[in-house]
C-alpha positions in Angstrom: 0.0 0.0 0.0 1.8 3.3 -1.1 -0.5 6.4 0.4 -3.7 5.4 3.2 -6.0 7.5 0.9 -9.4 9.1 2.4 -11.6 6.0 0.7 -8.9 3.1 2.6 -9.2 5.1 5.8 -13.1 4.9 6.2 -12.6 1.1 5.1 -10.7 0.9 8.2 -12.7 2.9 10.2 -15.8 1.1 9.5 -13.9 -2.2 11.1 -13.3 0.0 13.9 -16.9 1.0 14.6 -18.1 -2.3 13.7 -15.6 -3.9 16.3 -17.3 -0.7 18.6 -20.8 -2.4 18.4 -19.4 -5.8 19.7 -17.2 -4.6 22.2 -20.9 -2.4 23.4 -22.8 -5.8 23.5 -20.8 -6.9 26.4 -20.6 -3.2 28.1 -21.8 -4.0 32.0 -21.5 -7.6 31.8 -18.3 -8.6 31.0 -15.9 -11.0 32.5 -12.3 -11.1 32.5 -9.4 -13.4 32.5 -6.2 -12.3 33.1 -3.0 -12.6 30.4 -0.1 -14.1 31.6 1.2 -10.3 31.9 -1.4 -10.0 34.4 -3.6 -7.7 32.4 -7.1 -8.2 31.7 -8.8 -9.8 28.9 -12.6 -10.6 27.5 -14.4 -11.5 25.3 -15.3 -8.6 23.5 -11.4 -8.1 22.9 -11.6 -11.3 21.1 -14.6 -10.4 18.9 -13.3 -6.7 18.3 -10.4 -8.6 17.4 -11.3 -11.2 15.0 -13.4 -8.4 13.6 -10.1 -5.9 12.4 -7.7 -8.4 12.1 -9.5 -10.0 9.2 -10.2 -7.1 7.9 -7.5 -5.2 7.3 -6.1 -8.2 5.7 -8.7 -8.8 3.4 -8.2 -4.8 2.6 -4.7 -4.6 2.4 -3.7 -8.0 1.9 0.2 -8.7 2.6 0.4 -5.7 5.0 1.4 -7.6 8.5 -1.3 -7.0 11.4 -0.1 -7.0 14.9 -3.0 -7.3 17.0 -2.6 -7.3 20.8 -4.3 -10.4 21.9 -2.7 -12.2 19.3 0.5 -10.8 20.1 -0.2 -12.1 23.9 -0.8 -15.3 22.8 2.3 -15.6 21.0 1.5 -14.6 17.6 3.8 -11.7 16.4 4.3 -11.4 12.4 7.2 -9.9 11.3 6.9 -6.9 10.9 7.7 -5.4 7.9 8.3 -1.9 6.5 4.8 -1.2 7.0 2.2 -2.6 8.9 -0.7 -2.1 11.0 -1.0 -1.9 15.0 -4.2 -2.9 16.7 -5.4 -2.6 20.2 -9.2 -4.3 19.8 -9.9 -2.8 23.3 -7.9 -0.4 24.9 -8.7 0.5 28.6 -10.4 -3.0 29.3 -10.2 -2.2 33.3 -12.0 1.1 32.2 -14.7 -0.8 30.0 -14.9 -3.7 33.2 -15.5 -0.9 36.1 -18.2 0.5 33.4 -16.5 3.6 32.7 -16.7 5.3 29.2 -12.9 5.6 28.7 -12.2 3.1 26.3 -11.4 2.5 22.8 -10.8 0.7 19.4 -7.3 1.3 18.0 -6.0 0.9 14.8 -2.6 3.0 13.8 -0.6 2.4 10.1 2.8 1.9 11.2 5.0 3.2 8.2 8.8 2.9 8.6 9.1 2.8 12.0 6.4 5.8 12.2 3.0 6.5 12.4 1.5 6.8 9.1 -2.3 6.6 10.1 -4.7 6.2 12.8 -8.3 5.3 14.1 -9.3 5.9 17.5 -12.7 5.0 18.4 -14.5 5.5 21.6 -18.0 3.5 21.5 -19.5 4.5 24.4 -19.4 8.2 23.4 -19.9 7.3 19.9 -16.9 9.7 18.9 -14.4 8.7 15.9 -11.5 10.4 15.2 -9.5 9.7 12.0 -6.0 10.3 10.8 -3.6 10.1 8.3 -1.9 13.7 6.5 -5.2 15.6 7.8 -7.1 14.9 11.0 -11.0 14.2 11.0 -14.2 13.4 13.7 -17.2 12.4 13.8 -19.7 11.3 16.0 -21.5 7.8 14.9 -22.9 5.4 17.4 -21.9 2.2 17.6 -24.1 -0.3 14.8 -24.6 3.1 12.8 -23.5 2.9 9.2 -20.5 5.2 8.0 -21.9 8.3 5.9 -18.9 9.1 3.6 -17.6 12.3 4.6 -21.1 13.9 5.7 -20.3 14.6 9.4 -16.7 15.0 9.6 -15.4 18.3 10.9 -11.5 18.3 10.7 -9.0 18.8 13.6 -6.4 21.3 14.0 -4.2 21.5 16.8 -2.8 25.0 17.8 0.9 25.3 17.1 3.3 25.0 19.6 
C-alpha cells in the first residue's frame, strides 16, 4: 500500500466501529481473565479482534497486522516496512468498572512511524480519524458510516 487514501481510511474505520458495536454488546456484563502479563482480557477483545484483524487483511492483503491479543498469545508477524498496529480494546479495566474511557485502536505503522490512525470511543460514539489531515465524527456504535457527511477536521494550535 503506497499512500492510506481518504476512501482506505473509512474502510478501516468502519472495522473500527463495527468492532465498537461488539465490544458495546458486552458493556456491563463482562468477564475477564487475566494474560499471563497479568492484564485483563474478554471476550469482546476477542470479537473486536477477529473483527479488524481479518479485515484489514482482506483490505490490504500482505500488510502484516499486529494485534494485541494475538500478540499475547504468542503470535507476532514480522513486521515489515509497514504494517498495521491494533489494540481491539484499549482501557479494558475502564470498560470492566463501566467507565466510558475506552477504545478501538488501529494505527498504520509506516517505517518505523505513524502513518495513520483510528481511534474510536464507543460508548461516546466519537471517531477520530487520521492520516496527512485529522477528522471526527460522531456515529454510534451499529450506525453505518456516511462518507464524509459529518466530519469536521482537527487542528491543533501550534506549539
Amino acid at each position: 500500500m503506497s499512500a492510506m487514501d481518504e476512501t482506505a481510511l473509512e474502510s478501516v474505520a468502519e472495522l473500527a466501529v463495527r468492532a465498537g458495536f461488539a465490544i458495546m454488546q458486552y458493556f456491563g456484563k463482562a468477564k475477564a481473565q487475566l494474560k499471563s502479563d497479568g492484564s485483563p482480557v474478554t471476550l469482546a477483545d476477542a470479537e473486536a479482534e477477529a473483527i479488524i484483524t481479518p479485515g484489514l487483511q482482506r483490505l490490504f492483503p500482505g500488510t502484516p497486522v499486529i494485534a494485541e491479543e494475538a500478540a499475547s498469545s504468542g503470535i507476532l508477524p514480522e513486521p515489515d516496512k509497514e504494517f498495521f498496529l491494533v489494540d481491539p480494546l484499549d482501557g479494558t479495566r475502564e470498560f470492566l468498572a463501566g467507565n466510558h474511557d475506552f477504545t478501538v485502536n488501529i494505527g498504520l505503522v509506516r517505517d518505523l512511524a505513524p502513518a495513520a490512525g483510528i481511534i474510536y470511543a464507543p460508548a461516546s460514539g466519537r471517531l477520530w480519524v487520521g492520516a496527512d489531515r485529522c477528522h471526527t465524527c460522531d456515529i454510534a456504535p451499529g450506525e453505518r458510516m456516511k462518507s464524509g457527511s459529518n466530519w469536521r477536521e482537527v487542528h491543533v494550535r501550534p506549539l
